[in-house]
PyMOL Python script that loads the backbone (N, CA, C, O; Angstrom):
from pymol import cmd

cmd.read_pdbstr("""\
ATOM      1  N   UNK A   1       0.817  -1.193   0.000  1.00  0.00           N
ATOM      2  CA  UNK A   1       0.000   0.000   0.000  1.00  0.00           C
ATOM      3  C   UNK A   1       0.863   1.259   0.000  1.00  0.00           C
ATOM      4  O   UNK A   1       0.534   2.183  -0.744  1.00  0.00           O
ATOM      5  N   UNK A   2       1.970   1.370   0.798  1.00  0.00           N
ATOM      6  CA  UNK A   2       3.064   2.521   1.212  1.00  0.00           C
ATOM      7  C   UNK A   2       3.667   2.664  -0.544  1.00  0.00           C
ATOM      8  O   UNK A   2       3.958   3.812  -0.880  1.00  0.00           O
ATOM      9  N   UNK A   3       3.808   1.784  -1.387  1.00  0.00           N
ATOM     10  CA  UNK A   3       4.200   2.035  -2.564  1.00  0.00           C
ATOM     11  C   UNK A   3       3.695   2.214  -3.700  1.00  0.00           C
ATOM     12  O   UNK A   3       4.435   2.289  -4.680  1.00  0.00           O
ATOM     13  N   UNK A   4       2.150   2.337  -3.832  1.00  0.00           N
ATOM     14  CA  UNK A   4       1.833   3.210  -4.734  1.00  0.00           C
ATOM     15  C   UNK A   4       1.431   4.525  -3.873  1.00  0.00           C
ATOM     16  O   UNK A   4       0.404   5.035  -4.322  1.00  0.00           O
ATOM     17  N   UNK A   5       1.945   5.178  -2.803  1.00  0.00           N
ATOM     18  CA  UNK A   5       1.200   6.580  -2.609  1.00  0.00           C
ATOM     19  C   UNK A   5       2.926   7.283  -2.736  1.00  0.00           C
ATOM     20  O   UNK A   5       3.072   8.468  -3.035  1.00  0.00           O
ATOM     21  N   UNK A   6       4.162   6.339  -2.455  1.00  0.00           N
ATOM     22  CA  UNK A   6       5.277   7.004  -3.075  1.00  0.00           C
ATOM     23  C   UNK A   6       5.510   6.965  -4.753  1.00  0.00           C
ATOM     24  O   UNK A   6       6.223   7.683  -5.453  1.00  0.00           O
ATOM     25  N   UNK A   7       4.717   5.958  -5.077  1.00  0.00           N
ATOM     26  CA  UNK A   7       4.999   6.252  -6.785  1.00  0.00           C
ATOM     27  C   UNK A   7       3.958   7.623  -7.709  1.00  0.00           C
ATOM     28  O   UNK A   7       4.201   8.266  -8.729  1.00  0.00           O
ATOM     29  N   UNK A   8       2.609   7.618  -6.621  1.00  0.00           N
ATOM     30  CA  UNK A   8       1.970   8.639  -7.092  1.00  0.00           C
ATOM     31  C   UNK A   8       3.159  10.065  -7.046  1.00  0.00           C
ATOM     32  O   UNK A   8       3.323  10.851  -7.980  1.00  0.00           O
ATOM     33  N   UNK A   9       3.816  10.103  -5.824  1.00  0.00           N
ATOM     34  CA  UNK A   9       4.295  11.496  -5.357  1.00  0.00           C
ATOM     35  C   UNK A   9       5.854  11.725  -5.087  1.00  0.00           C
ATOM     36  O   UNK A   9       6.454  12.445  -4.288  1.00  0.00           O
ATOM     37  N   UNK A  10       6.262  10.840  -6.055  1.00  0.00           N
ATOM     38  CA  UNK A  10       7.835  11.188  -6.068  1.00  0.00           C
ATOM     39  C   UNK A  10       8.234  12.089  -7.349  1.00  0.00           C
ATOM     40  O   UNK A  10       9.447  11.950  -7.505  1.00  0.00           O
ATOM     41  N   UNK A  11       7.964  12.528  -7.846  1.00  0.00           N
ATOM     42  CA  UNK A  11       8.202  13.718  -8.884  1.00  0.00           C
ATOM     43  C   UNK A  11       7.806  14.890  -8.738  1.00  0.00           C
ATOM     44  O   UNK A  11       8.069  15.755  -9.573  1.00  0.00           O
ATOM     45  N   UNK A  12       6.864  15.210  -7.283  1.00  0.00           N
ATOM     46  CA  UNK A  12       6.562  16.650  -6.689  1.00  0.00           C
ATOM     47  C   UNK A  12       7.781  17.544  -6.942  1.00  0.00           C
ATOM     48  O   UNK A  12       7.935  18.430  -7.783  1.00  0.00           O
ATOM     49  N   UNK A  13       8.417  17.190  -6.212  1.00  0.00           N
ATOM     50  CA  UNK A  13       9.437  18.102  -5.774  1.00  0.00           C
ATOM     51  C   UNK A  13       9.909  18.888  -6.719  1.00  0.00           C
ATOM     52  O   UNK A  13      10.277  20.032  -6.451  1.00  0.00           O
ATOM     53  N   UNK A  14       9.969  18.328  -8.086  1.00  0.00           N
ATOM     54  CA  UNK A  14      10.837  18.793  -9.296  1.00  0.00           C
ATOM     55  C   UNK A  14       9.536  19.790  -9.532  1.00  0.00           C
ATOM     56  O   UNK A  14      10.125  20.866  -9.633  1.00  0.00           O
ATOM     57  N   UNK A  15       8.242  20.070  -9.670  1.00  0.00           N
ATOM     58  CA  UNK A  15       7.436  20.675 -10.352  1.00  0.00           C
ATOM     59  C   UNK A  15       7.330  21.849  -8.801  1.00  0.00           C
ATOM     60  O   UNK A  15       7.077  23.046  -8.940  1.00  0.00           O
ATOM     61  N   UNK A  16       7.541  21.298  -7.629  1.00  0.00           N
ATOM     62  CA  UNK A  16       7.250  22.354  -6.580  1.00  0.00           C
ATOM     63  C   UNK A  16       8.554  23.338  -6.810  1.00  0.00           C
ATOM     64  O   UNK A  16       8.456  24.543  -7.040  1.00  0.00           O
ATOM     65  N   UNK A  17       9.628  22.704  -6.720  1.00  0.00           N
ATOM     66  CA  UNK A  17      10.833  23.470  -6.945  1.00  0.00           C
ATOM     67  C   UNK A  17      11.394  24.417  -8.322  1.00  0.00           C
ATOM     68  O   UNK A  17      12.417  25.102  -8.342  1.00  0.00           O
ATOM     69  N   UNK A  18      10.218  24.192  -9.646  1.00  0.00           N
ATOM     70  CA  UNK A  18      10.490  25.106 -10.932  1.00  0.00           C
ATOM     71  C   UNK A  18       9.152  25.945 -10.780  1.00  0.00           C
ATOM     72  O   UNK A  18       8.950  26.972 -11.427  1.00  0.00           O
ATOM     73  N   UNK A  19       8.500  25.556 -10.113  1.00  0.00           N
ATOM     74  CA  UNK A  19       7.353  26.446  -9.402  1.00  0.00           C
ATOM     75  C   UNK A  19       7.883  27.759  -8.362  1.00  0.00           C
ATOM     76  O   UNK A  19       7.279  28.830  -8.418  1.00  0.00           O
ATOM     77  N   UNK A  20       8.531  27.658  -7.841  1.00  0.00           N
ATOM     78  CA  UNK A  20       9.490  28.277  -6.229  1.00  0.00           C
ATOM     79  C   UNK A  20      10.290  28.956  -7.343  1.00  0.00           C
ATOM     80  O   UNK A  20       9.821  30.039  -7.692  1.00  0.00           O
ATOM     81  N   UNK A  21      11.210  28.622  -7.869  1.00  0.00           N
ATOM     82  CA  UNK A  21      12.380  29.265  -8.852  1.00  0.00           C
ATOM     83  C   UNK A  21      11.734  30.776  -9.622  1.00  0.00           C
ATOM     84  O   UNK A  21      12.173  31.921  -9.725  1.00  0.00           O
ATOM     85  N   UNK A  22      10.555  30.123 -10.044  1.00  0.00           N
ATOM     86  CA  UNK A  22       9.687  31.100 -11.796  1.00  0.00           C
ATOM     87  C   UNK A  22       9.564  32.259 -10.254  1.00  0.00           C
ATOM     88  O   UNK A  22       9.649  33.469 -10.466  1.00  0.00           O
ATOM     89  N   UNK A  23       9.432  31.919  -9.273  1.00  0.00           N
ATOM     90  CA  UNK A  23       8.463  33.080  -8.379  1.00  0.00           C
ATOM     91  C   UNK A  23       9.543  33.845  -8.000  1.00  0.00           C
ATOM     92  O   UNK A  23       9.406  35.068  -7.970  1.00  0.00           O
ATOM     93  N   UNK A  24      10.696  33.288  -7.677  1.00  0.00           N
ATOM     94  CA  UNK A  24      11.509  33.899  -6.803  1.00  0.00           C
ATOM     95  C   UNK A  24      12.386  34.892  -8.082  1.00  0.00           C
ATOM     96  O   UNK A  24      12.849  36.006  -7.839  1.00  0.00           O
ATOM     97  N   UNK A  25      12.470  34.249  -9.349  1.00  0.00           N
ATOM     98  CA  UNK A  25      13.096  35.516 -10.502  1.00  0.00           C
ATOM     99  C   UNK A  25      11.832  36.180 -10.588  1.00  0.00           C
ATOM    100  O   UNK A  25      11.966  37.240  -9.976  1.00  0.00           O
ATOM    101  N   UNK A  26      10.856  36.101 -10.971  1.00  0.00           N
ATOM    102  CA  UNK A  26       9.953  37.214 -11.273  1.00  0.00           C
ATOM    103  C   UNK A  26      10.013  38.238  -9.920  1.00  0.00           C
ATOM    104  O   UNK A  26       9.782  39.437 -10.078  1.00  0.00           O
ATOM    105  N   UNK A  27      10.322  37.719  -8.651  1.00  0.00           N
ATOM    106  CA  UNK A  27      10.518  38.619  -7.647  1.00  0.00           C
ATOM    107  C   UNK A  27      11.446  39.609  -8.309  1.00  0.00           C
ATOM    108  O   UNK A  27      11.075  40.739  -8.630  1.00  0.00           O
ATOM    109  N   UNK A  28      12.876  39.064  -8.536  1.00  0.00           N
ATOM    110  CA  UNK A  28      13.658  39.689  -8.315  1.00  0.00           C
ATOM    111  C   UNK A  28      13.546  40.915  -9.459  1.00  0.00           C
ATOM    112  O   UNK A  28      13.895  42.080  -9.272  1.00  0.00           O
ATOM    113  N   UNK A  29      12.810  40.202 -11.038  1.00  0.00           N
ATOM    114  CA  UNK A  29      12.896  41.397 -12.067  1.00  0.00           C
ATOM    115  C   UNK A  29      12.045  42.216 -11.453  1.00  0.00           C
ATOM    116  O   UNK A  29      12.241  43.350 -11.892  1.00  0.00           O
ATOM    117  N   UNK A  30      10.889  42.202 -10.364  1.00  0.00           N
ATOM    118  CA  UNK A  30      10.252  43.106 -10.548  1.00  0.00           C
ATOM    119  C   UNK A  30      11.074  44.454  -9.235  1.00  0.00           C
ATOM    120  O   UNK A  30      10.950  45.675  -9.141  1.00  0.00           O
ATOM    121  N   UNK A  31      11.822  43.493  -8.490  1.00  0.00           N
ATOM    122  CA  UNK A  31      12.478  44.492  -7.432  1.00  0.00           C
ATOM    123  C   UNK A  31      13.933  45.573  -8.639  1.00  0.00           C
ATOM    124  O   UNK A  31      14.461  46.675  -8.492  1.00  0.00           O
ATOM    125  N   UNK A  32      14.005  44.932  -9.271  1.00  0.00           N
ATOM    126  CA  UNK A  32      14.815  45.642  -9.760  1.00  0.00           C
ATOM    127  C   UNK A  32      14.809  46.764 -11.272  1.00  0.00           C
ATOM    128  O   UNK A  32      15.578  47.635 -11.679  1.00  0.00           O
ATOM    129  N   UNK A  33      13.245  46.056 -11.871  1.00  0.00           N
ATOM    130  CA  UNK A  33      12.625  47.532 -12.640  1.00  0.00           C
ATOM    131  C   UNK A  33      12.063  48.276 -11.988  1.00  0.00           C
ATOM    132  O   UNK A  33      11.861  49.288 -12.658  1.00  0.00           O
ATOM    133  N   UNK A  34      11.525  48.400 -10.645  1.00  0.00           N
ATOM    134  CA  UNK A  34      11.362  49.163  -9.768  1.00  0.00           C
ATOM    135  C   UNK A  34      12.379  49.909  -9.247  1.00  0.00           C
ATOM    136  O   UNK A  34      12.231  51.111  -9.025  1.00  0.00           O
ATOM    137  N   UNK A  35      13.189  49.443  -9.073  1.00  0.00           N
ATOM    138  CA  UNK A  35      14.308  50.461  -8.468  1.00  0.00           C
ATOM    139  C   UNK A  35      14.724  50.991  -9.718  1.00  0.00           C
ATOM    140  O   UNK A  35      15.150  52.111  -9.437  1.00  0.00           O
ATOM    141  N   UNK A  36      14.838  50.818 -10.912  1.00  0.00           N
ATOM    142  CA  UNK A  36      15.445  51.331 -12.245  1.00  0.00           C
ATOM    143  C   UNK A  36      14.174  52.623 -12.254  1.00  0.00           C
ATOM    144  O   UNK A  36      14.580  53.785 -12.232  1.00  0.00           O
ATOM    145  N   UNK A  37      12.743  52.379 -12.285  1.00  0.00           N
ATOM    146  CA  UNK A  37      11.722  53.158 -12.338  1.00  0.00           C
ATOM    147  C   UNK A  37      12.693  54.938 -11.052  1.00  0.00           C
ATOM    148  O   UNK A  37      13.295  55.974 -11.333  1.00  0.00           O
ATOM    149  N   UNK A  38      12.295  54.311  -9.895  1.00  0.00           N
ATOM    150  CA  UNK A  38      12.557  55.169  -9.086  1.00  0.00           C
ATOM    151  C   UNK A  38      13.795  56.065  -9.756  1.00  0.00           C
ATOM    152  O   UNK A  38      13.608  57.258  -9.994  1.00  0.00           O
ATOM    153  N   UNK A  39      14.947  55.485 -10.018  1.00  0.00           N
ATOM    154  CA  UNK A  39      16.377  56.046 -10.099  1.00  0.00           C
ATOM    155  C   UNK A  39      15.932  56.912 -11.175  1.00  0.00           C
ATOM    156  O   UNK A  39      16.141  58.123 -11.103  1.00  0.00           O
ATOM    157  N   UNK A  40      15.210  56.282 -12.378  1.00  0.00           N
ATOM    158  CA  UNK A  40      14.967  57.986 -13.435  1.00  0.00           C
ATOM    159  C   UNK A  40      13.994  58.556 -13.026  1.00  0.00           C
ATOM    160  O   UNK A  40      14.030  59.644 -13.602  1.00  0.00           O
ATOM    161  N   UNK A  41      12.950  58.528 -12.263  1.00  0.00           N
ATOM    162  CA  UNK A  41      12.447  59.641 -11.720  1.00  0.00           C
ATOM    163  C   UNK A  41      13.486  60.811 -10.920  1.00  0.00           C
ATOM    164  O   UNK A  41      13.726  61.980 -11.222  1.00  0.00           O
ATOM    165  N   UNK A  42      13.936  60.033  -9.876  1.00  0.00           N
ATOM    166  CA  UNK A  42      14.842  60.627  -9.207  1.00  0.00           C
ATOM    167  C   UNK A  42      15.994  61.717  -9.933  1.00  0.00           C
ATOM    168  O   UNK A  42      16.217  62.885  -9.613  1.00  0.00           O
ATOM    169  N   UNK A  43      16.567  60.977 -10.913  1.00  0.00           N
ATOM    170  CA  UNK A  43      17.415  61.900 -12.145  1.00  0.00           C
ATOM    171  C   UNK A  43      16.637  63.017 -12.825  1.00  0.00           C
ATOM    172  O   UNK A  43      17.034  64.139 -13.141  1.00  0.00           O
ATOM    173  N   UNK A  44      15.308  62.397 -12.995  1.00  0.00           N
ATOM    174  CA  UNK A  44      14.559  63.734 -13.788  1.00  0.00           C
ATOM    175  C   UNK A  44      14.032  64.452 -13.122  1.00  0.00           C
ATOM    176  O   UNK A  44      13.443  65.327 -13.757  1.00  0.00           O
ATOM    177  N   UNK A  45      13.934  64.528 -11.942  1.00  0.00           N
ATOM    178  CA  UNK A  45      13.248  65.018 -10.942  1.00  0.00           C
ATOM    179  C   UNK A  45      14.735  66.302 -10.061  1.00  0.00           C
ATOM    180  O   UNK A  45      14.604  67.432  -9.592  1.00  0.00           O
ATOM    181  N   UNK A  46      15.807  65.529 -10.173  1.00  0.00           N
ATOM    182  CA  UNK A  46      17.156  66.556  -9.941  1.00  0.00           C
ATOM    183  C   UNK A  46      17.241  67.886 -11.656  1.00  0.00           C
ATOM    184  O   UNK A  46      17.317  69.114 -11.618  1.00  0.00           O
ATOM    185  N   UNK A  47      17.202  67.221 -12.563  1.00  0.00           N
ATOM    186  CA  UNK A  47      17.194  68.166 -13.847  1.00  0.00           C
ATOM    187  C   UNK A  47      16.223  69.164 -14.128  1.00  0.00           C
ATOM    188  O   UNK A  47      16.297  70.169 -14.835  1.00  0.00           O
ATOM    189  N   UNK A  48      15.427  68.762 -13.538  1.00  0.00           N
ATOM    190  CA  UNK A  48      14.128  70.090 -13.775  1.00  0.00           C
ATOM    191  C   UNK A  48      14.403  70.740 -12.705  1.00  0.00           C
ATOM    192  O   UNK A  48      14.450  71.949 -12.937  1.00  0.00           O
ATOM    193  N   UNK A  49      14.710  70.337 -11.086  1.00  0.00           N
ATOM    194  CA  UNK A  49      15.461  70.937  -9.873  1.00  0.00           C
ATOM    195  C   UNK A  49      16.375  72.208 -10.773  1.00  0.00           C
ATOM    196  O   UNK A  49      16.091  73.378 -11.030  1.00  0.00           O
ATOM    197  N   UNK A  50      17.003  71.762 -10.940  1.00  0.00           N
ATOM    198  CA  UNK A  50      18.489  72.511 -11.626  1.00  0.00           C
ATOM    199  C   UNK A  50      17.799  73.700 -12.406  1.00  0.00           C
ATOM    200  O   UNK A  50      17.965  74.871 -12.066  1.00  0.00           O
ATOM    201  N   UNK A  51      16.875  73.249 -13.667  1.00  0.00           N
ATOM    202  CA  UNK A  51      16.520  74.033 -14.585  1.00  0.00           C
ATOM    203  C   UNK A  51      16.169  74.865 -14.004  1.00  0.00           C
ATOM    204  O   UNK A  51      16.591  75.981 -14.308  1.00  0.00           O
ATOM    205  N   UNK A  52      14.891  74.668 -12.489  1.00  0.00           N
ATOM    206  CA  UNK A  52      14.493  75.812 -12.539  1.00  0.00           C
ATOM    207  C   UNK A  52      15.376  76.745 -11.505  1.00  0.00           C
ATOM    208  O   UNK A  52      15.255  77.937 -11.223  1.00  0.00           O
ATOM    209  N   UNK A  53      16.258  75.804 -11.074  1.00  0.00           N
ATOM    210  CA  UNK A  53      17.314  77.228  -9.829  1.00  0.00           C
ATOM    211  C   UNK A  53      18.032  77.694 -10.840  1.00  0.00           C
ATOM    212  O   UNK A  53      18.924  78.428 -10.414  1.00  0.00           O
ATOM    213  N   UNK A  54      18.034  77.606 -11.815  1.00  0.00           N
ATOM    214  CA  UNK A  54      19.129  78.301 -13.124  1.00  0.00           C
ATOM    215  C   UNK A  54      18.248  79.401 -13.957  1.00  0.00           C
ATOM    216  O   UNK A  54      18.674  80.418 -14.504  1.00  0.00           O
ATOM    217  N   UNK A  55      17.024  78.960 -13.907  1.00  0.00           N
ATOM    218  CA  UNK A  55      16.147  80.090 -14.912  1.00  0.00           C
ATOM    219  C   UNK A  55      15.238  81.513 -13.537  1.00  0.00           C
ATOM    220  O   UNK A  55      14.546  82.501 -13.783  1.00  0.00           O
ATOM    221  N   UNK A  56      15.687  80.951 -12.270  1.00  0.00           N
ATOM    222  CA  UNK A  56      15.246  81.630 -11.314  1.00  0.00           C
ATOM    223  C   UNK A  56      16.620  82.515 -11.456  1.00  0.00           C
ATOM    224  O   UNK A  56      16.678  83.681 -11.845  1.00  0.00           O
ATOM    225  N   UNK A  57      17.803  81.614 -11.012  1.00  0.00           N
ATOM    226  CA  UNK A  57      19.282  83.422 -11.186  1.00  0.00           C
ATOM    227  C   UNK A  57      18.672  83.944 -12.337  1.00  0.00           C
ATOM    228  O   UNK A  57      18.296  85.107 -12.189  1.00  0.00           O
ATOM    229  N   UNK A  58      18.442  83.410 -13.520  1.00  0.00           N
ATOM    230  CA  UNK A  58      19.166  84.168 -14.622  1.00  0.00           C
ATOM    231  C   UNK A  58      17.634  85.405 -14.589  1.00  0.00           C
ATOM    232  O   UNK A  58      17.925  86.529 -14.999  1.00  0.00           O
ATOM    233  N   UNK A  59      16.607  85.269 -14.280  1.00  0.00           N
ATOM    234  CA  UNK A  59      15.546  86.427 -13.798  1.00  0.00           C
ATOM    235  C   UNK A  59      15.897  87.472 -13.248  1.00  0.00           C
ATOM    236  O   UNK A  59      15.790  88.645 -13.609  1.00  0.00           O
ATOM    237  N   UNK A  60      16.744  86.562 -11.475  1.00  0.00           N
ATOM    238  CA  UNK A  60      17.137  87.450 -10.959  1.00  0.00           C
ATOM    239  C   UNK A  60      17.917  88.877 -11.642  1.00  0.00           C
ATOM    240  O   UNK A  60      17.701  90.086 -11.722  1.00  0.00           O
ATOM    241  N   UNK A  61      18.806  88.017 -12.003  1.00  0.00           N
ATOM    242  CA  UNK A  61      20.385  88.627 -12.788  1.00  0.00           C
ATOM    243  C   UNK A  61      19.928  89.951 -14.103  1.00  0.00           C
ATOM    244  O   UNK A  61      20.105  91.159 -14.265  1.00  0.00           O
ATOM    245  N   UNK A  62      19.440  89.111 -14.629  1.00  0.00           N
ATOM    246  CA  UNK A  62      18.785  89.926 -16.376  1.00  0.00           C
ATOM    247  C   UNK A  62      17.691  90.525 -16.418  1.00  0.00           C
ATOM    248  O   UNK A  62      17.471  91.628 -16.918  1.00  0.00           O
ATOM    249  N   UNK A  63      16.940  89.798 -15.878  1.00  0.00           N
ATOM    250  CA  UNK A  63      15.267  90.904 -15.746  1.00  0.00           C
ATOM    251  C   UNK A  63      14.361  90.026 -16.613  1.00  0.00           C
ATOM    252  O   UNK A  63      13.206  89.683 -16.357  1.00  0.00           O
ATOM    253  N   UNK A  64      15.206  89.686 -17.837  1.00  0.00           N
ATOM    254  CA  UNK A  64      14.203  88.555 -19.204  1.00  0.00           C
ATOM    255  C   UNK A  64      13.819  87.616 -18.492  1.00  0.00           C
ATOM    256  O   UNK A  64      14.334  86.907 -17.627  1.00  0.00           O
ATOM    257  N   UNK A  65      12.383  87.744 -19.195  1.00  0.00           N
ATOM    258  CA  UNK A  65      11.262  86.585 -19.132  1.00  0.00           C
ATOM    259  C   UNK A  65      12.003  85.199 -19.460  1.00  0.00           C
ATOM    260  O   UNK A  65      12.465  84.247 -18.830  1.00  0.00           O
ATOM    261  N   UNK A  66      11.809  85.757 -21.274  1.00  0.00           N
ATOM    262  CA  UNK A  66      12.269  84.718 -22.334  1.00  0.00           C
ATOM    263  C   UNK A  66      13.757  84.530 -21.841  1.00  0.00           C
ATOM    264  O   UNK A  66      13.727  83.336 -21.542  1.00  0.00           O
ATOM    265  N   UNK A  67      15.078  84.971 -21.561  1.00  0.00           N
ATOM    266  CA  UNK A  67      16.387  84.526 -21.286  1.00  0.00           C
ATOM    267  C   UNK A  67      16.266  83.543 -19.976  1.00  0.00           C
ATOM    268  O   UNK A  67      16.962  82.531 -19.888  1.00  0.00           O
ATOM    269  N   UNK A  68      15.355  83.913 -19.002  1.00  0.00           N
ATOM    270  CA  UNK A  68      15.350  82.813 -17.984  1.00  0.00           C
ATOM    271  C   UNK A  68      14.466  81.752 -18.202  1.00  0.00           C
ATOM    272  O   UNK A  68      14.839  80.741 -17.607  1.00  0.00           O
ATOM    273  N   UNK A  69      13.327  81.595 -18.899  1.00  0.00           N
ATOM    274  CA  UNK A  69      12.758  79.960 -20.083  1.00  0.00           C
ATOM    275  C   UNK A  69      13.902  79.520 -20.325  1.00  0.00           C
ATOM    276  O   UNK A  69      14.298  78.490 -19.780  1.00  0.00           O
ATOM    277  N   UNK A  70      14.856  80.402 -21.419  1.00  0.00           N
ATOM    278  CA  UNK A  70      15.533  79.492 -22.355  1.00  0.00           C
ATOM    279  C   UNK A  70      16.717  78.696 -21.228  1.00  0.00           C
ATOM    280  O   UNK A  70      16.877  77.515 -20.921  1.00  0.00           O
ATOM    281  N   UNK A  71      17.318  79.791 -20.871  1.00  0.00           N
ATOM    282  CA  UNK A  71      18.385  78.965 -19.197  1.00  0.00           C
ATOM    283  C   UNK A  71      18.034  78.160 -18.696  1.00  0.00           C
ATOM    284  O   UNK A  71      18.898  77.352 -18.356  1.00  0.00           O
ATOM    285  N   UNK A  72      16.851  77.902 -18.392  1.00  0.00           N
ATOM    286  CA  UNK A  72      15.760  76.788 -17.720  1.00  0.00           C
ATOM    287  C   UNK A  72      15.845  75.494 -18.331  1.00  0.00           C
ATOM    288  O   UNK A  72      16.407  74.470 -17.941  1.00  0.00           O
ATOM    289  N   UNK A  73      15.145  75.748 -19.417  1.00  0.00           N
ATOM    290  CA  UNK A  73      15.175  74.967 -20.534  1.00  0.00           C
ATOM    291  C   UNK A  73      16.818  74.113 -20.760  1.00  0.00           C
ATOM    292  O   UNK A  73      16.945  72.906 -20.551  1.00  0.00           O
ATOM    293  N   UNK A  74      18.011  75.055 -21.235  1.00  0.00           N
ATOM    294  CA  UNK A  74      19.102  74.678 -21.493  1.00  0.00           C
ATOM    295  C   UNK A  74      20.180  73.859 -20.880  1.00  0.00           C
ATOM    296  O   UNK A  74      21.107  73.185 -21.329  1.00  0.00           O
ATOM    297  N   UNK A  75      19.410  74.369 -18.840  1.00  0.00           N
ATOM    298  CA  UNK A  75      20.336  73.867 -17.950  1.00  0.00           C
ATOM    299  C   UNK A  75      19.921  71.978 -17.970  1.00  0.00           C
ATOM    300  O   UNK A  75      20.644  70.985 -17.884  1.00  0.00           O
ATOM    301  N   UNK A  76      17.794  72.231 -18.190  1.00  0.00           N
ATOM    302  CA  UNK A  76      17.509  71.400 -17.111  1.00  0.00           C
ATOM    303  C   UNK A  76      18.090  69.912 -18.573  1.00  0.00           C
ATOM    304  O   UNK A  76      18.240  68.746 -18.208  1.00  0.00           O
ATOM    305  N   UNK A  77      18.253  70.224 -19.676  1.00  0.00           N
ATOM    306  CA  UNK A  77      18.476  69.345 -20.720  1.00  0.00           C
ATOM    307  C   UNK A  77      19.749  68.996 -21.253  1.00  0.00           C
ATOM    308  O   UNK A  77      20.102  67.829 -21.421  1.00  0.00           O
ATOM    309  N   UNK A  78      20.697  70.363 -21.619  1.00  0.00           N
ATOM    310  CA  UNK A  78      21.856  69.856 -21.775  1.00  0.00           C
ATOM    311  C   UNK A  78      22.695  69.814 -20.787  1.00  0.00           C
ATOM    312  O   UNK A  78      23.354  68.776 -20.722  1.00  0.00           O
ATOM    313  N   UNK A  79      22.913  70.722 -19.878  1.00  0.00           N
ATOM    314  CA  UNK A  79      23.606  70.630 -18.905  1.00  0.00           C
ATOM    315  C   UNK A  79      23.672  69.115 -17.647  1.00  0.00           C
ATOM    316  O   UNK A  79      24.736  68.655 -17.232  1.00  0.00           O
ATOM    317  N   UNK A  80      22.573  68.694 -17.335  1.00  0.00           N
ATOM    318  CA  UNK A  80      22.132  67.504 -17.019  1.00  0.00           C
ATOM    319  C   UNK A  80      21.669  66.433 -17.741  1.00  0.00           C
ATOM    320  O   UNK A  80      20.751  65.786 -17.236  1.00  0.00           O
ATOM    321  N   UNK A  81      22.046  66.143 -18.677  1.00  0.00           N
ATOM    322  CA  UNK A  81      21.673  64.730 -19.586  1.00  0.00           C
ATOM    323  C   UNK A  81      20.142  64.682 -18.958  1.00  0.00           C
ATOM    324  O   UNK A  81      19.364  63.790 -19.296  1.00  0.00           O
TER     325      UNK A  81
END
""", "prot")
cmd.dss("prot")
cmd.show_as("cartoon", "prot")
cmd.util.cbc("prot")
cmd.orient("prot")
């Protein structure tokens, strides 16, 4: 009797264990396009920072509307990738 309930259930392991594996990489891609997500927010979120403390002097400094846009503009894109 003990040997057909080990012949039903000796190949679990292999289907529990590529079962466990698929879960534990899909963990990991998703921990790590998440952190890729965050990091360019974070970068684009410092470049527009920049743009606008650069198009705020150049107001200060010049008085132009349009010269502190374009500074804005110039810092938050070329100056910061």
């Amino acid at each position: 009797m003990n040997t057909k309930l080990f012949s039903k259930t000796k190949g679990q392991i292999i289907v529990l264990f590529a079962l466990g594996l698929l879960a534990l990489i899909a963990l990991a891609a998703l921990v790590l396009d998440g952190g890729m997500l965050f990091l360019n927010r974070r970068t684009a979120q410092a470049a527009a920072d920049a743009g606008a403390l650069a198009g705020a002097r150049a107001l200060c400094y010049e008085g132009s509307e349009e010269t502190a846009i374009n500074t804005a503009i110039q810092f938050a894109t070329t100056e910061n990738g």
